[in-house]
C-alpha positions as CSV (number, residue, x, y, z in Angstrom):
1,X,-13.1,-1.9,18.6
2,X,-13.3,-5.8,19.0
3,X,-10.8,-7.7,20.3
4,X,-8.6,-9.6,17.9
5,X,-10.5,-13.0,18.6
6,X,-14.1,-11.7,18.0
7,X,-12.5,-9.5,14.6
8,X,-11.3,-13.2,13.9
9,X,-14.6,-15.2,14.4
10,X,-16.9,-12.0,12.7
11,X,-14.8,-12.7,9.7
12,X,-14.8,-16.1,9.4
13,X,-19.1,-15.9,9.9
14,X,-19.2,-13.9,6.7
15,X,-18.2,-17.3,4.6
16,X,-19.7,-20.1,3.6
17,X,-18.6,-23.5,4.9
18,X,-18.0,-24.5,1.5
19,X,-15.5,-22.0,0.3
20,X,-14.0,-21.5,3.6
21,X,-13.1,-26.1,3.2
22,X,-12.1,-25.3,-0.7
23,X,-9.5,-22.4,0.7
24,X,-7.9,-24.8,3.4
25,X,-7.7,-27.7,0.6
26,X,-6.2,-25.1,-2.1
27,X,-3.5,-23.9,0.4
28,X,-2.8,-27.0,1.5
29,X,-3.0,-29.2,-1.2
30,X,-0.9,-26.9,-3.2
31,X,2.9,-26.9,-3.8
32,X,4.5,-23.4,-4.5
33,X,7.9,-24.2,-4.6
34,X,8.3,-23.9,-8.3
35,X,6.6,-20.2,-7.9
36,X,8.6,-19.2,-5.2
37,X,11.5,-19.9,-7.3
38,X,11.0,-17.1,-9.8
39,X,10.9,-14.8,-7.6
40,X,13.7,-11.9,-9.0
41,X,13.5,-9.0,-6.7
42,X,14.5,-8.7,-3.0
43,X,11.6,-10.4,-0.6
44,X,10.5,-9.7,3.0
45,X,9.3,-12.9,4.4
46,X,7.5,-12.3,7.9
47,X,5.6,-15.2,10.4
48,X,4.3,-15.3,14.1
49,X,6.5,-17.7,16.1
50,X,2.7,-18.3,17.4
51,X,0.8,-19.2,14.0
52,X,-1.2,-22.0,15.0
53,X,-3.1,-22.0,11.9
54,X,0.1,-21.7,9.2
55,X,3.2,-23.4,10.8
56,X,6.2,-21.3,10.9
57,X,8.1,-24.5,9.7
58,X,6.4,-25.6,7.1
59,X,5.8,-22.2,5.8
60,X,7.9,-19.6,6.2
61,X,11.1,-21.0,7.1
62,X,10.9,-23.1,3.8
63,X,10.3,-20.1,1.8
64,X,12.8,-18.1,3.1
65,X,15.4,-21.1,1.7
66,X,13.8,-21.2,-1.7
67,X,13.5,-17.6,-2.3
68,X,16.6,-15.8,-3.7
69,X,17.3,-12.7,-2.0
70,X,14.6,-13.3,0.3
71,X,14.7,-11.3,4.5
72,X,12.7,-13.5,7.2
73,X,11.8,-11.5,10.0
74,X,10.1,-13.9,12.5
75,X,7.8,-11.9,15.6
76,X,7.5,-13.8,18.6
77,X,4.2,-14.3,20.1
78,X,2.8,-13.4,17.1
79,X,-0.3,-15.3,15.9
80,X,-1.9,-16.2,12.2
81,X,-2.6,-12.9,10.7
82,X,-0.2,-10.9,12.8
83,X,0.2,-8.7,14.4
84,X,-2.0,-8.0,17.3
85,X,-3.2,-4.3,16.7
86,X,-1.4,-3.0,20.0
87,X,1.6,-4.5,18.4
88,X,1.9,-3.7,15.4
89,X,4.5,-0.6,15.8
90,X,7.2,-3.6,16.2
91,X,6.3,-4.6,13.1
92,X,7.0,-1.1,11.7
93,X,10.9,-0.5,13.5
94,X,12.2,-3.6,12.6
């Protein structure tokens, strides 16, 4: 089993440079406010406190506002692509 850094940086090898850069400028060049909007059903919204890749403030915390009906559950210490495997049974009793 890897640790979660070297499961990280083996998965990011397997890309291209070039569609790795059009997936960061799609993401971030991309507004999904008016999506989020239409959302019609109850929504669990959950982000790292620790996300240095995706801020919690510009990301979840927004969409937690703009969803109706919408649950944010924020997990300190957790990072980008949470949780941490040894973690991951807080995930599943909260």
């Amino acid at each position: 089993m890897f640790a979660r850094g070297a499961e990280i940086r083996l998965q990011g090898m397997m890309g291209g440079v070039k569609p790795h850069y059009d997936c960061i400028k799609a993401f971030s060049e991309t507004d999904f406010t008016e999506d989020l909007k239409k959302f019609d059903v109850p929504t669990l919204i959950l982000h790292g406190d620790d996300d240095q890749i995706v801020p919690i403030g510009a990301s979840a915390l927004m969409s937690a506002k703009i969803v109706r009906n919408a649950t944010l559950k924020v997990h300190p210490g957790f990072p980008h692509g949470m949780p941490p495997p040894t973690r991951t049974r807080s995930i599943s009793t909260s």
